[in-house]
C-alpha positions as CSV (number, residue, x, y, z in Angstrom):
1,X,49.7,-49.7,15.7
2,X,49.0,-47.6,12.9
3,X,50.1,-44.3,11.9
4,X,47.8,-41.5,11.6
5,X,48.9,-40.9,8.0
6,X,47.6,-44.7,7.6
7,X,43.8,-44.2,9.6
8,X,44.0,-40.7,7.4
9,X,43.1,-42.3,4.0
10,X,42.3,-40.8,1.2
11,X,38.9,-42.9,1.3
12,X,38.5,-40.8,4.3
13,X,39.3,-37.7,2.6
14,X,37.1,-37.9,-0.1
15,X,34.2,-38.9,2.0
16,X,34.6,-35.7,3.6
17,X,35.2,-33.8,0.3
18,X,31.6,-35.6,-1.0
19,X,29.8,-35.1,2.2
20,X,30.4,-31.6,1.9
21,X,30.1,-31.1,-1.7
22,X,26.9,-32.8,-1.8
23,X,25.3,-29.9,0.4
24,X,26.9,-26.7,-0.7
25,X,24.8,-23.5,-0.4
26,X,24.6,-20.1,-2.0
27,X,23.8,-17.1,-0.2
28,X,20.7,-15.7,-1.5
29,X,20.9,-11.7,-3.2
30,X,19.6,-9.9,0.2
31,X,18.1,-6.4,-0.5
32,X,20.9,-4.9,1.8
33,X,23.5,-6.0,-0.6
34,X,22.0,-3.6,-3.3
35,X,22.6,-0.1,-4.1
36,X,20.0,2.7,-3.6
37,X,18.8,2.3,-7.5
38,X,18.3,-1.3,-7.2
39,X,20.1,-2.1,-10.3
40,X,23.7,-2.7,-8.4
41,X,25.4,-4.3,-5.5
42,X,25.8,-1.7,-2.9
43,X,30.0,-2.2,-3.5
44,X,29.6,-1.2,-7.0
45,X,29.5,-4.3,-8.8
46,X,26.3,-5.5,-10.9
47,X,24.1,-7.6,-9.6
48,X,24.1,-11.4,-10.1
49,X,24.3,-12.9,-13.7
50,X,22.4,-16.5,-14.3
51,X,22.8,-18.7,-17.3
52,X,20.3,-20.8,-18.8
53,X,20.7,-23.3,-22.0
54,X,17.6,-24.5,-23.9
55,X,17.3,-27.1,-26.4
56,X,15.6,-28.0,-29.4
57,X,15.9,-30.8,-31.9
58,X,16.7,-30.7,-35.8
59,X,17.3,-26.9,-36.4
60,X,14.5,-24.9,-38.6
61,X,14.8,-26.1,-42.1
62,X,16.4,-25.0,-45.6
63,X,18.0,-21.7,-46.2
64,X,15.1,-19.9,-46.7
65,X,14.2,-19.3,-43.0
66,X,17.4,-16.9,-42.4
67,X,16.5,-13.1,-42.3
68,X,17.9,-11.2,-45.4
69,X,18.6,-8.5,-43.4
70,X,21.1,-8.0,-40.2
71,X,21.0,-6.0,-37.4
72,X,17.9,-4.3,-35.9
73,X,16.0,-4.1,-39.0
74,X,15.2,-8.0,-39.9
75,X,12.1,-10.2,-39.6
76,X,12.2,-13.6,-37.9
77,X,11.3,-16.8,-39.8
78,X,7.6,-17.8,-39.7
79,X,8.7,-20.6,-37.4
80,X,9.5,-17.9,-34.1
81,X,7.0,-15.4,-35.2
82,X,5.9,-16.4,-31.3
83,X,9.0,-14.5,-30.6
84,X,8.1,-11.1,-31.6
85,X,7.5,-10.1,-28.3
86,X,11.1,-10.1,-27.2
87,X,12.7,-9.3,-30.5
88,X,14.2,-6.1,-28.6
89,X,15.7,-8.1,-26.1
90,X,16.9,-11.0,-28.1
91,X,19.6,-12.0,-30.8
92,X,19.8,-14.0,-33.4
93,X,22.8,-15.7,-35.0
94,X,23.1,-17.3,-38.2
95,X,25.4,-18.6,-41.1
96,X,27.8,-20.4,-38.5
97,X,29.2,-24.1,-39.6
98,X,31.3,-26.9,-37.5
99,X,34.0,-28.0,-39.5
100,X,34.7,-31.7,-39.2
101,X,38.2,-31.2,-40.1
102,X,38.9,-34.7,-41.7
103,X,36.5,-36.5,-38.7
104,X,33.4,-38.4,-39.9
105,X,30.0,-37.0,-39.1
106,X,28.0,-38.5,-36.2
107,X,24.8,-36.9,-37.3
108,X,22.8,-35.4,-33.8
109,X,26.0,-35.6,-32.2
110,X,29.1,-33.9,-34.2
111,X,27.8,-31.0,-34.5
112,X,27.0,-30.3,-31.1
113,X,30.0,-31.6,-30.3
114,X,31.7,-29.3,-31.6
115,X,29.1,-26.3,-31.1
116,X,28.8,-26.7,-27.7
117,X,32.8,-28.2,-26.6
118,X,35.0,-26.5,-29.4
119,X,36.3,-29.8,-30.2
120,X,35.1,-32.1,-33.3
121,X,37.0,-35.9,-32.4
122,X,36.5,-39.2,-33.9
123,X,35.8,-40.4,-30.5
124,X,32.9,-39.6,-28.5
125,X,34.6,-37.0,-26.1
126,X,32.2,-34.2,-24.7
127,X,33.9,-32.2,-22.1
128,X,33.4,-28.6,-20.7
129,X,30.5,-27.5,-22.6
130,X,29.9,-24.1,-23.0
131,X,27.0,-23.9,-19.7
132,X,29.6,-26.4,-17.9
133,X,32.4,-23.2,-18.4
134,X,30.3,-20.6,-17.8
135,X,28.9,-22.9,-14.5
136,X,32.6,-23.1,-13.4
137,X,32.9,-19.3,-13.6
138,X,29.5,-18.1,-12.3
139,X,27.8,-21.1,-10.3
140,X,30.9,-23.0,-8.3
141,X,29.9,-21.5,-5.0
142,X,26.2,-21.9,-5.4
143,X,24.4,-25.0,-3.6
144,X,23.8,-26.6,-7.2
145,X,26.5,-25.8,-9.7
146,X,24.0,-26.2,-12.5
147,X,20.6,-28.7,-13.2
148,X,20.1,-30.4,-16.5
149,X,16.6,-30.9,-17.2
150,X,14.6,-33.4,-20.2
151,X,11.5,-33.5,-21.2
152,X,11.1,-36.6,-23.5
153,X,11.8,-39.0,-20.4
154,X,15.7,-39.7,-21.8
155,X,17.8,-39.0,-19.6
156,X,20.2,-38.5,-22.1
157,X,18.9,-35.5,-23.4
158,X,21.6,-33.3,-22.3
159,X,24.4,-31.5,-24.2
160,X,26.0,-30.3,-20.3
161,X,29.1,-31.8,-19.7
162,X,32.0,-30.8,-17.1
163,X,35.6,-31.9,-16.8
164,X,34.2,-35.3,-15.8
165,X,32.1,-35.4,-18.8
166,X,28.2,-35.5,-19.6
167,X,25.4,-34.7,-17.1
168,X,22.7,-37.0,-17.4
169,X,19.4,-34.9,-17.4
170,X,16.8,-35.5,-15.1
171,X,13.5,-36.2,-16.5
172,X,11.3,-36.0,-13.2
173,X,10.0,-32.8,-12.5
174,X,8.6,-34.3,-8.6
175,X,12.7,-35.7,-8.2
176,X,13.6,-32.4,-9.2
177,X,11.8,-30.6,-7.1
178,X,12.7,-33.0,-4.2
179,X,16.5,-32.4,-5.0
180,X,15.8,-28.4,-5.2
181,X,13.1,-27.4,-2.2
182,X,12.7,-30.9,-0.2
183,X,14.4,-31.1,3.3
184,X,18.3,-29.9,2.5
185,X,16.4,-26.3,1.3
186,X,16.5,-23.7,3.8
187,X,13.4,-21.3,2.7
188,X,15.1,-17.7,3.1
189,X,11.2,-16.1,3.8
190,X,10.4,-18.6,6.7
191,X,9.4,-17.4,10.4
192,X,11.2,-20.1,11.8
193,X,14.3,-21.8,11.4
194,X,16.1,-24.8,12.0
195,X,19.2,-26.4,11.0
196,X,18.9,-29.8,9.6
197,X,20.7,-32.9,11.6
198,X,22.1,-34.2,8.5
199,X,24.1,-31.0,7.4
200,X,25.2,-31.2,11.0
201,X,26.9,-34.4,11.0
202,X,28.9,-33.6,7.7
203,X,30.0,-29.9,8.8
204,X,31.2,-32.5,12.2
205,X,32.9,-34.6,9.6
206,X,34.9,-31.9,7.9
207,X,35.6,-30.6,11.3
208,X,37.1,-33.8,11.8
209,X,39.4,-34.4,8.9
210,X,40.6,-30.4,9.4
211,X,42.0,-31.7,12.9
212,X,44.1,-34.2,11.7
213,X,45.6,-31.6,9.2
214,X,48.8,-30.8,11.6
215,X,49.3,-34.4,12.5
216,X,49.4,-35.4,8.9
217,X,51.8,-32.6,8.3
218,X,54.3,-33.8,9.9
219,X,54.5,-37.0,7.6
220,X,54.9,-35.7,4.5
221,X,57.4,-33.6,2.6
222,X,57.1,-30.5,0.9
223,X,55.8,-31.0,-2.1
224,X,52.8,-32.8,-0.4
225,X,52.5,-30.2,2.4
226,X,51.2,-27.6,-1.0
227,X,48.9,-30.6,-2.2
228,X,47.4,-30.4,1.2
229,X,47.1,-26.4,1.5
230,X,45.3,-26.6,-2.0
231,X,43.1,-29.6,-0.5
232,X,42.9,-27.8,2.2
233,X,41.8,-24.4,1.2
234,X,39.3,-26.3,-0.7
235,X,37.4,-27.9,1.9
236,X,37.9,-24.3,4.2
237,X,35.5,-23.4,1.3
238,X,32.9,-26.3,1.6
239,X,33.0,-25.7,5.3
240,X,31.8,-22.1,5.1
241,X,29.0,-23.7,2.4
242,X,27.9,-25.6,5.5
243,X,28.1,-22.8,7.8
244,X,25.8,-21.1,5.7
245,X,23.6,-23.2,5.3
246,X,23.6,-23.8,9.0
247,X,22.6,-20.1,9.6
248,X,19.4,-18.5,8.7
249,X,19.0,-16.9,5.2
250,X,18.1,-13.5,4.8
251,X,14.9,-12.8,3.6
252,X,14.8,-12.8,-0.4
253,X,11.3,-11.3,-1.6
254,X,11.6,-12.9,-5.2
255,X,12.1,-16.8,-3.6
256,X,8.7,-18.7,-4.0
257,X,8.5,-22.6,-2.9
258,X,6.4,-23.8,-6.1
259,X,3.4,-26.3,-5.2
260,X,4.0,-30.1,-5.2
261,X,4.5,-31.9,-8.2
262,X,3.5,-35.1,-8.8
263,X,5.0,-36.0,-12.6
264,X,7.6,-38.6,-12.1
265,X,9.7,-38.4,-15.5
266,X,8.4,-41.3,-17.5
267,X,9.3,-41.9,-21.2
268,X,6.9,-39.4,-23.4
269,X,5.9,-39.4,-27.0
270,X,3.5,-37.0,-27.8
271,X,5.5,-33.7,-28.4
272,X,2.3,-31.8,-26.5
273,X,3.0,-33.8,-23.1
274,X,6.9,-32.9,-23.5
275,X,5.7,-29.4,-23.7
276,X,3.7,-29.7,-20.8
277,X,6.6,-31.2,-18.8
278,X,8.6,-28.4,-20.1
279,X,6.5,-25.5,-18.8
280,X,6.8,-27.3,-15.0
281,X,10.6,-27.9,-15.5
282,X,10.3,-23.9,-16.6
283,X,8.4,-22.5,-14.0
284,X,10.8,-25.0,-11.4
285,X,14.0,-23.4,-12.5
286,X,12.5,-19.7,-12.1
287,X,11.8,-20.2,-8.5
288,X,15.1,-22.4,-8.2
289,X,16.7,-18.8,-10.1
290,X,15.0,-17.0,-7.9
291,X,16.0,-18.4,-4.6
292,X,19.7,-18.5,-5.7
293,X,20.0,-22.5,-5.3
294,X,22.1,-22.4,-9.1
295,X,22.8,-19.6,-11.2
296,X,22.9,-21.9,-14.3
297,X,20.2,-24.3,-15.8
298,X,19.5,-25.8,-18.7
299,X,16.2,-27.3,-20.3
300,X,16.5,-30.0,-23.2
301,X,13.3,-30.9,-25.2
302,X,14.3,-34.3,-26.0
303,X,17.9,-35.9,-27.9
304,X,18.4,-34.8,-31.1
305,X,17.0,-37.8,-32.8
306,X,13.2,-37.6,-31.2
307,X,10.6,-39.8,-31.4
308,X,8.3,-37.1,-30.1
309,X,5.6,-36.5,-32.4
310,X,2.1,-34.6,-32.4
311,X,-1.6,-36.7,-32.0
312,X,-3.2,-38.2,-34.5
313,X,0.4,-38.7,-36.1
314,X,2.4,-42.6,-35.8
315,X,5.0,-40.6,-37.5
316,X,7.9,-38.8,-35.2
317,X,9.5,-35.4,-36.0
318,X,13.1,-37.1,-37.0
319,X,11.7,-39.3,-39.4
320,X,9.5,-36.9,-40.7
321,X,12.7,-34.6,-41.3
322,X,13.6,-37.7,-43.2
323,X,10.7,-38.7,-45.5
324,X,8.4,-35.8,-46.0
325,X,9.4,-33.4,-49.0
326,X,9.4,-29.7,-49.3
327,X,6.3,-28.4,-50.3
328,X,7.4,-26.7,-53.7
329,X,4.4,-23.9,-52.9
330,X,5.7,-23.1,-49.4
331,X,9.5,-24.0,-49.9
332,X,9.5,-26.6,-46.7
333,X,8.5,-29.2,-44.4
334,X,5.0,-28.1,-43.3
335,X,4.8,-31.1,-40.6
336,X,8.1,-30.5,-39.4
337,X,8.0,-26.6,-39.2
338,X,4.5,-27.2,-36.5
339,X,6.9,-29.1,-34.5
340,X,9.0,-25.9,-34.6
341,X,6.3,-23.9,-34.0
342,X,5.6,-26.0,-31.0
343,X,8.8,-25.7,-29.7
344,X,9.1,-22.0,-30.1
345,X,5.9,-22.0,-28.1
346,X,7.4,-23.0,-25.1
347,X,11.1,-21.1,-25.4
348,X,8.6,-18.2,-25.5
349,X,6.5,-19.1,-22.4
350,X,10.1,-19.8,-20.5
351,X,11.1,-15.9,-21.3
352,X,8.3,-14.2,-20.0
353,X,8.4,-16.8,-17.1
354,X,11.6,-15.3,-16.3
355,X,10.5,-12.2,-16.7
356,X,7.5,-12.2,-14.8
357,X,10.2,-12.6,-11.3
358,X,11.3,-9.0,-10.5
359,X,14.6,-8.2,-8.6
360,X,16.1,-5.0,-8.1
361,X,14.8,-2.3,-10.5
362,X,14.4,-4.8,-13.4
363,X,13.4,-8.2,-13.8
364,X,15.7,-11.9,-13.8
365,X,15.3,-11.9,-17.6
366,X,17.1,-8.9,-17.4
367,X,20.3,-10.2,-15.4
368,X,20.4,-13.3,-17.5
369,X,20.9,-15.1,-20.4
370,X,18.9,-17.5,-21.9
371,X,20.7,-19.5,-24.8
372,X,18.6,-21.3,-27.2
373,X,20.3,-23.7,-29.6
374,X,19.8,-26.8,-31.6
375,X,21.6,-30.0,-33.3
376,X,21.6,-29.0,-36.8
377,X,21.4,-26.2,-39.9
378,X,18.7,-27.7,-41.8
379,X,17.2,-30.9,-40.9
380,X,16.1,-32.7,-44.0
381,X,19.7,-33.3,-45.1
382,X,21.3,-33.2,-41.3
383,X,23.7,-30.5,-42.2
384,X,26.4,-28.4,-39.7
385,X,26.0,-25.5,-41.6
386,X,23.9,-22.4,-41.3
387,X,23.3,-22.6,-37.4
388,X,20.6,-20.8,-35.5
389,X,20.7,-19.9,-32.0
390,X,19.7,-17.3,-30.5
391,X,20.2,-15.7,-26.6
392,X,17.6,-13.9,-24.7
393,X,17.8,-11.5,-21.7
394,X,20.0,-8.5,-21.0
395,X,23.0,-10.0,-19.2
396,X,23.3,-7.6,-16.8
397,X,23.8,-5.1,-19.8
398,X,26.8,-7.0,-21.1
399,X,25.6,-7.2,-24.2
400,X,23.5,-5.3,-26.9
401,X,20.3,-6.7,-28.0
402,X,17.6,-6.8,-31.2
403,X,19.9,-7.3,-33.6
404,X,20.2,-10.5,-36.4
405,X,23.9,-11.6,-37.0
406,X,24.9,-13.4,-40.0
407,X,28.1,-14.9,-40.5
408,X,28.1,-17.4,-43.3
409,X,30.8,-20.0,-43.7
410,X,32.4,-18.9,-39.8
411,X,33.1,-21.3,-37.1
412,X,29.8,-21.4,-35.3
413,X,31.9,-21.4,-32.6
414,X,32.4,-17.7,-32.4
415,X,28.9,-17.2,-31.2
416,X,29.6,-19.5,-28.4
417,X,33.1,-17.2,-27.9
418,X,30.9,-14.6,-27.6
419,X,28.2,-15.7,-25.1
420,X,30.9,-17.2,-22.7
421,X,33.1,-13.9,-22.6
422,X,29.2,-12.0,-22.0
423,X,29.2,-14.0,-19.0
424,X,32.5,-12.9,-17.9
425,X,34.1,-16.1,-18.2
426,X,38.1,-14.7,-18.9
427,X,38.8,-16.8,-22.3
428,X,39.7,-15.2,-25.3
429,X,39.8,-18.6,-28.1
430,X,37.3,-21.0,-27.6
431,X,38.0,-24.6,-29.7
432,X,40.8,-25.9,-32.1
433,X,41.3,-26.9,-35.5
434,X,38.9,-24.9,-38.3
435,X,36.9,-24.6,-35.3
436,X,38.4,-22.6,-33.1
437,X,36.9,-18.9,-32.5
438,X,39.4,-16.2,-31.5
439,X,37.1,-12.9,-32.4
440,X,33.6,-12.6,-30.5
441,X,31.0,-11.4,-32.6
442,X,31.5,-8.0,-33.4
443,X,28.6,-5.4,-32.2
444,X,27.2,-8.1,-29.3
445,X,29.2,-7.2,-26.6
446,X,28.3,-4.0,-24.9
């Protein structure tokens, strides 16, 4: 006969662990949790902070696009005049550099590498990117701790990467919304309510694996009796997920279901079909925002080295970085700077997209951070200097807004410092070697 400590595997236990993982659900922000302003939970503390990443291919161009002046007093290049609209509310950040430090440059990939980890290795390690930290700190109770979208059809057009390493993105917009608002979503404005069978079952098979805690107990020493409290304590937590979920949500005004979608995340090639793609994937991860499913999502136009390129043209933006030279007259690419334009476009339209959505006395734009960033400094030579990136949204009034930063010859990494302590994430050094960031950048953080 076997003992229970040999019908308790661990196959067993992590089939539970999955099973509940797979279907964890955050509380929506319910109107009763807020102060009598609106702008605070009624305890005091602020109200929710999300995250969103957003990426575009081969950087803006030469050095002649960086704004001669700093702080609120500068004029953004002619490739995001579409940005105007938000300069108040936005900031840019430019002269940072990844140092290879000795490592060999994998151009598209080094770079962010060492951007978005704090690490530049000869290997291809990517772990804990910056959205995967700030994910960990913000989003680890939520029913999704973060969704990685692409809009080229490459599923590896992602730059999110946990302990475990990368995400793959997901390029359909209808799997997406399937994933997000098909039968596991519980709609928190619905008349009616009824708790799905499947959940059921799991929260039954956690149930079960709980009861044969005290049995198991008694097999093992000390030392494995604290493994199993921390396990334990753990799946206590993915249990109450369930029981959540399992319960009614309060109604949350904000939370829209968005229509049916029928794009199913094929390969694309002309940049004005990615954008199209983009603005569903956009207007999916408002409502997905809105309805508190994540607190962290991040949009990728395509891998660094695209093939997406405009009608008419045989000729992609990559190779076009590549082969077509700087107009002496204009001092740049003009081909590849109406890509930029293009992409600029759609960062733009994903803002006020954001801010359209009002919660409390402000809007979600207002209690996030949008993070825009890109693969390279300028992209005819593929360089790892002279960074932009820029962040939108008020953060919950974390930070200070309107303002151009330049810090030539810096660690670009300090910017990325800086946005993960804004998010309250409790690191003060972010990434080793010439890379690693130890001051935030001064005058951002409120």
């Amino acid at each position: 006969m076997k003992s229970k400590i040999e019908m308790l595997t661990r196959r067993r236990v992590l089939k539970g662990m999955m099973a509940g993982g797979a279907v964890t659900f955050g509380l929506p922000l319910l109107d009763c949790m807020l102060n009598s302003n609106g702008n605070a939970l009624a305890a005091g503390e602020p109200l929710p902070t999300r995250f969103a990443s957003w990426f575009w291919p081969l950087g803006l161009g030469e050095d002649e696009w960086r704004p001669k002046a700093t702080g609120a007093e500068y004029e953004l290049p002619m490739q995001m005049k579409v940005l105007e609209p938000l300069k108040k509310r936005m900031n840019f950040f430019t002269g940072g550099q990844i140092f290879l430090d000795g490592v060999a440059n994998q151009t598209h990939f080094t770079g962010m590498q060492g951007l978005m980890t704090g690490k530049v290795t000869a290997s291809g390690d990517f772990f804990n990117s910056v959205d995967g930290v700030i994910a960990d700190h913000i989003s680890s109770r939520s029913r999704f701790k973060s969704l990685v979208a692409g809009c080229n059809g490459d599923p590896k057009a992602s730059w999110t990467a946990f302990a475990g390493g990368k995400v793959s993105a997901e390029t359909s917009p209808l799997a997406m919304y399937t994933r997000i608002f098909g039968p596991e979503f519980a709609d928190p404005n619905a008349a009616d309510f009824k708790p799905d069978p499947e959940t059921m079952v799991r929260r039954s098979v956690l149930s079960s694996i709980s009861d044969d805690r005290k049995a198991l107990e008694k097999w093992v020493g000390a030392g494995d009796r604290q493994k199993l409290d921390y396990y334990f304590s753990a799946l206590r937590s993915l249990e109450q997920k369930l029981d959540i979920q399992l319960q009614k949500p309060a109604p949350l005004p904000a939370c829209k279901r968005p229509g049916e979608l029928t794009d199913d995340g094929h390969p694309i090639s002309l940049v004005s079909e990615a954008m199209g793609r983009h603005d569903i994937f956009a207007d999916l991860f408002a409502y997905t925002l809105a309805c508190d499913q994540t607190r962290v999502v991040n949009i990728n136009i395509s891998q660094g080295m695209t093939e997406l390129r405009r009608e008419g043209d045989t000729t992609s933006h990559h190779s076009h970085t590549h082969e077509e030279p700087i107009d002496l007259k204009l001092g740049y690419q003009p081909k590849c700077t109406e890509f930029q334009k293009i992409y600029f476009k759609a960062l733009y339209d994903f803002a006020v997209t954001l801010d359209s959505i009002k919660e409390g006395d402000g809007t979600l734009l207002d209690h996030m951070m949008l993070f825009a960033y890109t693969d390279h400094g300028a992209p005819r030579i593929h360089s790892l200097r002279n960074y932009p990136m820029m962040t939108i949204g008020g953060v919950n009034g974390a930070i200070k807004t309107g303002m151009h930063f330049s810090t030539p010859g810096e660690a670009a990494t300090r910017v990325t410092l800086t946005i993960q302590q804004a998010m309250g994430v409790p690191i003060s050094t972010w990434g080793t070697g010439s890379n690693q960031a130890t001051v935030p950048i001064s005058g951002v953080l409120a």
